[in-house]
N, C-alpha and C positions, 0 to 999 in steps of 0.2 A: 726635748724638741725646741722650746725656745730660746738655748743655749747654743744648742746648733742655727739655728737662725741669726741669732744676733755676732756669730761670731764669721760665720757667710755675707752679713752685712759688709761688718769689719775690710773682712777680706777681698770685697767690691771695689773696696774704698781704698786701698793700699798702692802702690804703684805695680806696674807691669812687672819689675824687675823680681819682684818678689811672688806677689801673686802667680803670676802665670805659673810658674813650674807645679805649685799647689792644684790650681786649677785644671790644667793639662792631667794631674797623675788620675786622676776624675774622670777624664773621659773614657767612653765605655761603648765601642762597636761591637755589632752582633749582630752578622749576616742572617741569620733567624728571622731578627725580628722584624726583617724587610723583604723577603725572599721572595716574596708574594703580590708584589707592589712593584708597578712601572715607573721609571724614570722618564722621560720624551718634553721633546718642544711639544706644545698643543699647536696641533696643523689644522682640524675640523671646528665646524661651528659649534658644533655640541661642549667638546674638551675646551674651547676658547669660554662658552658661555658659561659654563660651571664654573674655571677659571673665576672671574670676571664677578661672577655670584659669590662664590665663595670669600674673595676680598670684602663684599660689601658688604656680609653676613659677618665676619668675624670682626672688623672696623667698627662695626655698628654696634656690635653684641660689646664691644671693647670699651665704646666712647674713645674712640679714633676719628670718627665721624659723625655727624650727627645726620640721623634714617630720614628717607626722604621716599619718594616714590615710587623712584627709580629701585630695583634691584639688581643692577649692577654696577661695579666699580672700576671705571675705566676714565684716561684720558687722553687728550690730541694726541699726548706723545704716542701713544698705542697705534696711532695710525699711521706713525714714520715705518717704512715697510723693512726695516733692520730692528725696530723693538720685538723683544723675543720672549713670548713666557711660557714657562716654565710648568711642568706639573707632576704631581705622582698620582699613580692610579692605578684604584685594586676593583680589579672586577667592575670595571667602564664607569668608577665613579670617581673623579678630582677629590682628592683628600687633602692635599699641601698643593698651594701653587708659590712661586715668585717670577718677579720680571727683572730684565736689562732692557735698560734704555741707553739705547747708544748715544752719544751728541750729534746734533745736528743743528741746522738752522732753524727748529722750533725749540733748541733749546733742554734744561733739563728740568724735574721738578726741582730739585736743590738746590736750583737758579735764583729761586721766590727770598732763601733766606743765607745764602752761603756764593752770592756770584762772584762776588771779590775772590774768594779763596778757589772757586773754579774758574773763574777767566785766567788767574795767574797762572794754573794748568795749561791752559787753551793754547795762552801766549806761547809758550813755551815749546808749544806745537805738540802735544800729547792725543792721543788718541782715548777717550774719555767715556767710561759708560757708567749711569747710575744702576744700583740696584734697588728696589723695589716690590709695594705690594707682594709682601712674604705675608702668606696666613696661611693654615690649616684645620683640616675639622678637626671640632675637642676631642673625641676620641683619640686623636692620636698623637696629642699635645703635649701626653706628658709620660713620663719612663719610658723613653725611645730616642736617645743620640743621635739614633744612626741617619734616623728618617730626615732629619733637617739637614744633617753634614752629606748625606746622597744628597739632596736638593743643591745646596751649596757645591757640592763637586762638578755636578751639572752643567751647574751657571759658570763656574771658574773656567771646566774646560772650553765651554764653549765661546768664554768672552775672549780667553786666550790666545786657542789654535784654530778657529773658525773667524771668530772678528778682529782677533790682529789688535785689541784694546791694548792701551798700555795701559789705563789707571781703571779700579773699580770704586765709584765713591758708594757712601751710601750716607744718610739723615738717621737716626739710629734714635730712637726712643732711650731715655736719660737711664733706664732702671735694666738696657738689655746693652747697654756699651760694654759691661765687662767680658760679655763674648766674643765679641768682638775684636776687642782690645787681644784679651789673653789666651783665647783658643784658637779667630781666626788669623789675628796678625796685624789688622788695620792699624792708626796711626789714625789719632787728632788733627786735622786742621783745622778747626775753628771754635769760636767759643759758642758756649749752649742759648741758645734759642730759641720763642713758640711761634707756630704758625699762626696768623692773624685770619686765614681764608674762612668765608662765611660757613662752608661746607666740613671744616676739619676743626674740632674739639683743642683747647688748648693745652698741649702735654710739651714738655721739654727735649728738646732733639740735640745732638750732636753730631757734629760731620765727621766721616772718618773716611781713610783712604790707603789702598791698599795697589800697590806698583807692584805690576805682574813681571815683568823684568827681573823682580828682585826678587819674590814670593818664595821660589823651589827652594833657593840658598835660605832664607828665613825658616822655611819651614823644617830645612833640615836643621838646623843650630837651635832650634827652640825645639823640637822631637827626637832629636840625637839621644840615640838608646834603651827611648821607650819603648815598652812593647809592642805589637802588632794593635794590640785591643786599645789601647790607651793610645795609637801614634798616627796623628791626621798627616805626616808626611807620606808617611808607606800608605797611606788612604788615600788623598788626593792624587801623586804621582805615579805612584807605584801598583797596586793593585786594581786589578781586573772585575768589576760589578757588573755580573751579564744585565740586570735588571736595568742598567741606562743605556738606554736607546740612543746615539746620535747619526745623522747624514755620513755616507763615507765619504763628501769631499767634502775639504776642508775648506768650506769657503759659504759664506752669510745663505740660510738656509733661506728663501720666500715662501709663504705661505698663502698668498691673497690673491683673491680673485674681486673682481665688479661686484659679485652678486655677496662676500663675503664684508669688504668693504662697505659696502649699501646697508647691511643689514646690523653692525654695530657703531655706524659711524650717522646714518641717517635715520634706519626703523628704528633700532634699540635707542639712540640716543640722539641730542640734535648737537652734537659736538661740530660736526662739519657744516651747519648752520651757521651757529652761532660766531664759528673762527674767521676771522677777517679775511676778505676775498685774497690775498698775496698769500697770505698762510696755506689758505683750501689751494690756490693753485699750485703754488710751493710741495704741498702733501702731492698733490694729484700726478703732478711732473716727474716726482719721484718714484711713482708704483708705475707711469705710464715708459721712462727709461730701464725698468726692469722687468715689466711682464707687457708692456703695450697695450696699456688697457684703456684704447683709442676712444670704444665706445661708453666711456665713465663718466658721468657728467654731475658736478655738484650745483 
């Protein structure tokens, strides 16, 4: 066993060109062992608050964060009315969530230590989402591929052919980059870094980036002839998982109502407090062009 560990280290550490194909023969689908378990946006208070719980419970349990009153884990960005999360869920209970954060003019988390390398994006005129707050309960953390590559397919389809994203970034914890790298695809842009914020534990992050434009073609030349079990191209693009739920128009799902808003933006939390009046009206302007929610008042 500690041969096999240290030799998995090794092979972390090695470049993509080599690694990857090793990596990739490893993976291991198995409509079984999810068949039971929902894919969906969270649209209700409930699947949003579990969501939302469940980050702060595994962040915490992690030292990701350091535990505070509060039990749940959310921020402003969550109130831009195109951030979208994610969840699975077996028998009404959130087990795995993650989010996309679209860009906007509040900006990204990965803004805090990587803006140089996403403004050069921006410039560029790219259409830009982070992803984020990926946690699941322990039960279902470990001997199960599939469960996280359904969440991941999820997220891709729907930043794709629903938001029109062209880039996906993400801040990538130092010890989970090789997934990344060598199973999803992403691509380094910047050098490694820790967060300084009073409320986040210091752990070493990496930026990585992943151009949806390009993605299908990659996918196929890095899964070219693998099997069905082993091959995330015939997974993300090609095959049918009735257990994920998406909208049938292809166009930014809303979810939010006043009373929705009010209750994880003002009761649950003092986020829309605390954020500078241009911000809250910025936020506010935003949900009242899409659902006219005249009567809102922060």
């Amino acid at each position: 066993m500690k041969t096999k560990k240290k030799l998995f280290s090794i092979l972390k550490k090695m470049p993509v060109s080599i690694a990857g194909p090793l990596f990739r023969k490893r993976v291991l689908l198995n409509d079984d062992s999810t068949k039971d378990i929902e894919f969906k946006i969270a649209d209700t208070k409930d699947e949003l608050e579990q969501a939302y719980k469940l980050v702060y419970k595994v962040y915490a349990k992690e030292n990701i964060i350091k535990s505070t009153q509060e039990s749940l884990r959310l921020k402003l960005v969550n109130a831009n009315p195109h951030t979208t999360v994610f969840i699975a869920k077996k028998e009404n209970r959130v087990i795995m969530t993650m989010s996309l954060y679209p860009d906007s003019a509040l900006g990204l988390p990965i803004d805090q230590l990587y803006k140089k390398e996403v403004n050069k994006l921006r410039n560029q005129g790219r259409y830009i989402a982070e992803v984020g707050a990926f946690a699941s309960a322990i039960a279902y953390r470990k001997n199960n591929q599939t469960l996280p590559f359904l969440m991941n397919k999820i997220m891709h389809t729907y930043a794709a052919e629903y938001l029109k994203i062209d880039d996906l970034l993400i801040a990538v914890n130092k010890k989970h980059v090789w997934v990344y790298k060598n199973l999803l695809l992403f691509k380094q842009i910047g050098k490694e870094k820790y967060y300084a914020d009073k409320d986040i534990c210091q752990y070493p992050l990496i930026p990585l980036r992943l151009a949806l434009e390009t993605s299908r073609d990659r996918y196929r030349k890095a899964y070219k002839n693998y099997p069905s079990h082993n091959n995330l191209f015939h997974f993300f693009f090609h095959k049918n998982n009735t257990n994920i739920s998406l909208p049938n128009e292809r166009r930014p799902y809303y979810i939010w109502s006043k009373e929705l808003l009010s209750y994880f933006f003002e009761e649950k939390t003092n986020l829309l407090q605390q954020a500078p009046q241009l911000i809250k009206e910025h936020i506010l302007s935003l949900h009242l062009q899409i659902n006219e929610l005249k009567s809102f008042s922060a």
